[in-house]
C-alpha positions as a Markdown table, in Angstrom:
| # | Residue | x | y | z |
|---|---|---|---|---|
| 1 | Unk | 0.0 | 0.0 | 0.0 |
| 2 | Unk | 0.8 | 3.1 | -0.9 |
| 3 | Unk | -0.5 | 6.5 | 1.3 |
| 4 | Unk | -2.3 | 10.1 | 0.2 |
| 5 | Unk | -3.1 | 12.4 | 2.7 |
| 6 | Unk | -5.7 | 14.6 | 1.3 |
| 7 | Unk | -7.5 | 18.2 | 2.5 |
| 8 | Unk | -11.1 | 17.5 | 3.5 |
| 9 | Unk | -12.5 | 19.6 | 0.5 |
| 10 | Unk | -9.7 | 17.6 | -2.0 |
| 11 | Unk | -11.2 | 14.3 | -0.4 |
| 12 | Unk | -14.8 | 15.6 | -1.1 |
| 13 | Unk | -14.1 | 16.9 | -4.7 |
| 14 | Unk | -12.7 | 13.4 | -5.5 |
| 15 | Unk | -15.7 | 11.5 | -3.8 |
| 16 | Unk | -17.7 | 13.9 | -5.9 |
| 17 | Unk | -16.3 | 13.9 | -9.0 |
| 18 | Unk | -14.9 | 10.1 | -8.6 |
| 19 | Unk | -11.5 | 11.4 | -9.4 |
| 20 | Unk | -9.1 | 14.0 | -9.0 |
| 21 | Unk | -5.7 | 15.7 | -10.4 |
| 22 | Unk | -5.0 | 16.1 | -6.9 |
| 23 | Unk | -3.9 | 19.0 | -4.9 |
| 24 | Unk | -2.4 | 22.1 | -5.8 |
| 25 | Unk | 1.3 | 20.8 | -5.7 |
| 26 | Unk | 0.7 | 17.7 | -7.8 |
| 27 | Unk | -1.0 | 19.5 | -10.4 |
| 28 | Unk | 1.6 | 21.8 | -10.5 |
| 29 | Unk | 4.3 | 19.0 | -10.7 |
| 30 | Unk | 2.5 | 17.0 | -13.2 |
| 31 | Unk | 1.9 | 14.0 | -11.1 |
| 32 | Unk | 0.0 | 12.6 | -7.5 |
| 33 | Unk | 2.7 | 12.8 | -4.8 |
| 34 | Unk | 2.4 | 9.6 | -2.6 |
| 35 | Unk | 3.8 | 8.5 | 0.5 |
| 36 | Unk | 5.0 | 4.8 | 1.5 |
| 37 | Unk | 4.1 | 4.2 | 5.2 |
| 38 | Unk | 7.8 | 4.6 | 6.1 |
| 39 | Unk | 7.6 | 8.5 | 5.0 |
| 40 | Unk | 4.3 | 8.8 | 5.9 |
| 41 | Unk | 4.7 | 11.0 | 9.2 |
| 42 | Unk | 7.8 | 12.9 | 7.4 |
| 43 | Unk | 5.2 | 13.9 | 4.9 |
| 44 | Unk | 2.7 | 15.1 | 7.2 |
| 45 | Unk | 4.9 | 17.2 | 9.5 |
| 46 | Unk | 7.1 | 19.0 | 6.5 |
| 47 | Unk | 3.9 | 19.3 | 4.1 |
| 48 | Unk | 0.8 | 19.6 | 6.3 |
| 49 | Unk | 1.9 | 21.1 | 9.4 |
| 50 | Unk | -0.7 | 22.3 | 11.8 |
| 51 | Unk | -3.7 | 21.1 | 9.4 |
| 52 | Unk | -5.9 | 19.0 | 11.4 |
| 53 | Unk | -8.9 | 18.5 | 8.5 |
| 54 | Unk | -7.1 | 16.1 | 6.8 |
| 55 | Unk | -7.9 | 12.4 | 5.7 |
| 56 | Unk | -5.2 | 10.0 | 5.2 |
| 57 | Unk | -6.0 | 7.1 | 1.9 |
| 58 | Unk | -4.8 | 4.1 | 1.4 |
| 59 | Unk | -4.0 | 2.9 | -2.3 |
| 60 | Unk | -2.7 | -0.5 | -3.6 |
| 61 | Unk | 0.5 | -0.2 | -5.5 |
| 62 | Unk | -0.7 | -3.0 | -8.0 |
| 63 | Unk | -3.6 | -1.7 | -10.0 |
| 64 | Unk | -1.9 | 1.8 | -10.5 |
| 65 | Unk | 0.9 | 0.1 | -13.0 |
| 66 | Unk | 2.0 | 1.4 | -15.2 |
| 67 | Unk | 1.1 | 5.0 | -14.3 |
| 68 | Unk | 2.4 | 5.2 | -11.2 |
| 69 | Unk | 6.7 | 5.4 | -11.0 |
| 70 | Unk | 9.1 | 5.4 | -8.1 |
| 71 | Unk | 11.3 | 8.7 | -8.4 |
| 72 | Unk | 14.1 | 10.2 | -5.9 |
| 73 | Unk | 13.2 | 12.8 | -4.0 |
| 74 | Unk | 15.9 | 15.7 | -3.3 |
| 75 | Unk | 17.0 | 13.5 | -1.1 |
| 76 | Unk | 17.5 | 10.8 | -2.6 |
| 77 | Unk | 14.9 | 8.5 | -1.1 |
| 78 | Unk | 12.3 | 7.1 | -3.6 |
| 79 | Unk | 8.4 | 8.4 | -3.8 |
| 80 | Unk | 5.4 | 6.7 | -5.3 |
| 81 | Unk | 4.6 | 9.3 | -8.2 |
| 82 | Unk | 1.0 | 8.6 | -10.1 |
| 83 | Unk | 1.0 | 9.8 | -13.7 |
| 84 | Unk | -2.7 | 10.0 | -14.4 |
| 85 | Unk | -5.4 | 11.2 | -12.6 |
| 86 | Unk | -6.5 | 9.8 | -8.7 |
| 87 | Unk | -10.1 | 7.4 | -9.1 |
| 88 | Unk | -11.9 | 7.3 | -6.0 |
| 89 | Unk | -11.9 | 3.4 | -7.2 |
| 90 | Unk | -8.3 | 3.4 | -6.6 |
| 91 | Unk | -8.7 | 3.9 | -2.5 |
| 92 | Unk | -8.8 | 1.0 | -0.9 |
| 93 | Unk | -9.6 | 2.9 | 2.5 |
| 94 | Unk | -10.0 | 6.5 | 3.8 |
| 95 | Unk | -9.6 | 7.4 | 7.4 |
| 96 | Unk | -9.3 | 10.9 | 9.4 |
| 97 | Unk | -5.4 | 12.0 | 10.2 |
| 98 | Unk | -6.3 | 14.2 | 13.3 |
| 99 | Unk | -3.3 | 16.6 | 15.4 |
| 100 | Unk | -2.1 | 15.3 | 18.5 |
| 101 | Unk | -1.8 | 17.1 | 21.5 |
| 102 | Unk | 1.6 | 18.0 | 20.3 |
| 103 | Unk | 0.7 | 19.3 | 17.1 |
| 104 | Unk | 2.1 | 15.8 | 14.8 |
| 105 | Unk | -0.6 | 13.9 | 13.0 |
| 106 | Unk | -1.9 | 10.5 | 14.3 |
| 107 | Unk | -1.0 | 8.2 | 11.8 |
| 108 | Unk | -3.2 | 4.9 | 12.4 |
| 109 | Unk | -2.0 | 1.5 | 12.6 |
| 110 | Unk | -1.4 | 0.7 | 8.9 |
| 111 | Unk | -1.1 | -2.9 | 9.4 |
| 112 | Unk | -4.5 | -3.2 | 10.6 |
C-alpha cells in the first residue's frame, strides 16, 4: 500500500467527482505525490503542518501500473509518483489524520 493524505475539501471533490488531479502541488508537478508508510509522518509534519482537517488514503500499488513510478526525492529516497489522474476506485480505505496534542498527526496503525 501506498499512502495520500488529502484536505477535506480535496477528499470531497474526489468523492464527488470520482476522481481528481489532486492537490495544488501535484498539479503543479505533473503527477500525484504519494507517500510509503515509512515517509508517511515525514510527509505530514514538512507538508501539512498544523492542518488538522485532513484524511489520510490508502491505495494499492498493484492496480496503478504502469502509471504510477518510483522517483528520488531531493534526497534521494524514492516516492510513489502517479502519472494519471487519482479514481476514487483506486482507495482501498479513507480514514481521518487528526493533530495530537503535540501538534504531529496521528498516523493509524497501517497494518490493521
Amino acid at each position: 500500500m501506498i499512502f495520500k493524505i488529502l484536505r477535506a475539501a480535496e477528499f470531497a471533490e474526489l468523492d464527488r467527482r470520482g476522481e481528481s488531479d489532486g492537490a495544488p502541488v501535484d498539479r503543479a508537478d505533473g503527477f500525484v505525490h504519494f507517500s510509503t508508510a515509512e515517509q508517511l509522518a515525514e510527509t505530514a509534519a514538512r507538508h501539512f503542518a498544523g492542518e488538522d482537517d485532513l484524511v489520510l488514503a490508502a491505495v494499492a500499488v498493484e492496480p496503478l501500473a504502469p502509471a504510477l513510478k518510483w522517483e528520488p526525492s531531493r534526497g534521494g529516497a524514492l516516492f510513489p509518483h502517479l502519472y494519471r489522474r487519482l479514481r476514487r476506485s483506486d482507495l482501498a480505505w479513507v480514514v481521518p489524520l487528526p493533530l495530537g496534542p503535540d501538534g504531529a498527526h496521528i498516523i493509524p496503525d497501517l497494518d490493521a
